[in-house]
N, C-alpha and C positions, 0 to 999 in steps of 0.2 A: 532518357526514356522513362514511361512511367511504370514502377512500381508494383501496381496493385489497378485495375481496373476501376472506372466509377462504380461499377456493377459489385463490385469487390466492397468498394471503400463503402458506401451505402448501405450494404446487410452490415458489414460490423458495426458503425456508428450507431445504426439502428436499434439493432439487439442490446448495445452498450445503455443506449437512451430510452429506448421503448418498457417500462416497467410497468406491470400493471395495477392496475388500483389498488393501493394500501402497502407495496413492496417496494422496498428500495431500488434504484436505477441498477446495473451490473456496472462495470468497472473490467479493465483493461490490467490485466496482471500474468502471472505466470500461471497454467493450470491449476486448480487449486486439487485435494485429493478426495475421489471420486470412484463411483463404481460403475467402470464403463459399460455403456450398453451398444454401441456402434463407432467405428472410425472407419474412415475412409481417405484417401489422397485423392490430388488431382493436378497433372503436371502442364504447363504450358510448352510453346513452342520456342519461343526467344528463349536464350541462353547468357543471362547476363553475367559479369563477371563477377567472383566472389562470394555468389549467393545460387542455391540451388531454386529454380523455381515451380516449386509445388505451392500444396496447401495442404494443412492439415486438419480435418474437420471429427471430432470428437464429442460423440452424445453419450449423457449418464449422469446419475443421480450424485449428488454432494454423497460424501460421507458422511455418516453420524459424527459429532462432535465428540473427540476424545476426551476431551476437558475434564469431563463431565466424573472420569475416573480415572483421574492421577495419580500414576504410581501403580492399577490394575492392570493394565494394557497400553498396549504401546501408543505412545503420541505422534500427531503428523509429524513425517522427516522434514528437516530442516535443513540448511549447509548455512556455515558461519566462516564469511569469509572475511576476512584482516590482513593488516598491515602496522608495522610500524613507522611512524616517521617523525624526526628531529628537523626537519629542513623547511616545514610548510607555514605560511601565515592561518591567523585562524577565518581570516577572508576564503582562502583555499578550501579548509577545511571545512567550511560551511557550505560552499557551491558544492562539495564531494557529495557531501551527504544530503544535498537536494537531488544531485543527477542520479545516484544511487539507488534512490525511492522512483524516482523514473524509468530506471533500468529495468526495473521489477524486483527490488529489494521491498519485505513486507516491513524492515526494520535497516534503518541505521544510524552510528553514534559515535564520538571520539572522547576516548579516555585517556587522562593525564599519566605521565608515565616517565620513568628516568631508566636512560639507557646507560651503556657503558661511559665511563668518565666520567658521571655525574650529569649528562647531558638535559634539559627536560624535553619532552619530546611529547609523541600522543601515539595513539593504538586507534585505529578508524577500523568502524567491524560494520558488518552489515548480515542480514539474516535474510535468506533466497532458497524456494525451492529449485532444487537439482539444475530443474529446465531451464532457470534462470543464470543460473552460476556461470555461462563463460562471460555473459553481456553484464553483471552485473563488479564483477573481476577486470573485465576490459576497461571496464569507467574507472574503475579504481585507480586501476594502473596510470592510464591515460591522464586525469583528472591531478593524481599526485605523484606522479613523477618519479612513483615507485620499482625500484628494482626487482623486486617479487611478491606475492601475495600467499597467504598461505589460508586452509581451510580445513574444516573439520565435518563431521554428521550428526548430529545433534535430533532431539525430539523435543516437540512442543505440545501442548496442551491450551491452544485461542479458548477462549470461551465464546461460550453462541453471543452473539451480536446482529442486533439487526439497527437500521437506518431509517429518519425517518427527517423529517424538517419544518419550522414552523416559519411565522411569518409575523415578525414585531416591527409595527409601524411601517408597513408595507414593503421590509425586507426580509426576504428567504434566507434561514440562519440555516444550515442541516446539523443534526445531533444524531451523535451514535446511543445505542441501550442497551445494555448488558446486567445481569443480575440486579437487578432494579437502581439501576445509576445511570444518570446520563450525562454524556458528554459534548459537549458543544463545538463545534468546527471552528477554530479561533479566528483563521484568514475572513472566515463570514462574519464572526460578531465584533473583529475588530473594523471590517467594512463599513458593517451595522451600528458602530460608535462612531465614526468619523462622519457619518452622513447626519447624524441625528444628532451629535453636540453630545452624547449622554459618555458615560467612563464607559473603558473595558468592563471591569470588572462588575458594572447596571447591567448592560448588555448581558453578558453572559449569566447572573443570576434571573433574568429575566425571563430570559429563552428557556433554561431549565424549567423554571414554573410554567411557561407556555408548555413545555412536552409534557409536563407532568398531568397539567389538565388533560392535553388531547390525550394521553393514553386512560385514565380515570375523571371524568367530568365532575365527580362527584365528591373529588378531593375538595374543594375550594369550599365546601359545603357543610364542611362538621366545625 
């Protein structure tokens, strides 16, 4: 049976893709934290198994960026959830931490580690809001094979970041910009190297200087 209605599937996709002039696309993740101004439900009639079927539809304005004052007020909550493990290939350990980021992890990573008897082993963490935590805990588990997972609450401080993407040699690179730095989406400029014959590392010094122009035209200039 289906899931999600076309009706359904269509507003999200859209909202996700529909960005308006000059602002980054949205993107599909876990609530981010906000100041709610409406929610509402809405339930269907089919009762499929395992899954409750509503919707949950939540309007309101981003939060101000805590970042901004580290250490004065409190930072977006986090949950850090982990595992240890001695048993896994680092093949394993690399598909975890891709499903992870798909689950709605905003971060995850494995760090080298020696358990009991000298063993070497690794510690796989990922960082998810609240909302995120059972589906991001179930890959884990799932994914490695793990007997239990443990987790903590934590605070962060992101910095403002926006999105933005340019176009070298008629491929669309996207780059992220924050406090006057930008970062370049590697899966795009390693694309953008293998189609053009040029290095990784042309590409991505290149694209930087493409955003740098679009954000100030007048750099290239003094």
């Amino acid at each position: 049976m289906e899931l999600s209605t076309p009706t359904g599937v269509a507003l999200m996709t859209s909202l996700v893709a529909g960005a308006t002039a000059g602002s980054a696309p949205g993107r599909f993740g876990a609530m981010p934290a906000m100041q709610v101004a409406a929610t509402g439900y809405g339930a269907g009639t089919a009762d499929p198994p395992g899954r409750p079927n509503v919707v949950q539809v939540v309007i309101g304005e981003l939060a101000p960026d805590a970042s901004v004052t580290v250490g004065a007020d409190r930072g977006q909550p986090i949950m850090q959830v982990e595992a240890n493990l001695d048993d896994v290939s680092g093949e394993i350990l690399a598909h975890t931490i891709s499903q992870l980021l798909i689950a709605g992890a905003v971060d995850a990573w494995a760090t080298p580690i020696v358990m009991k008897k000298g063993r070497p082993a690794h510690t796989i963490s990922a960082l998810c809001a609240e909302s995120a935590l059972a589906a991001v805990a179930q890959v884990m588990i799932a994914e490695t094979g793990t007997l239990g997972v443990r987790a903590q609450r934590m605070e962060r401080w992101p910095q403002p970041r926006s999105e933005t993407s340019v176009t070298l040699e008629g491929h669309e690179i996207r780059i992220k910009h924050s406090n006057g730095r930008f970062k370049v989406e590697n899966d795009d400029a390693v694309i953008a190297a293998a189609a053009l014959g040029l290095s990784l590392r042309e590409v991505l010094g290149r694209a930087e200087n493409l955003a740098a122009l679009q954000e100030d035209p007048h750099r290239g200039n003094s």
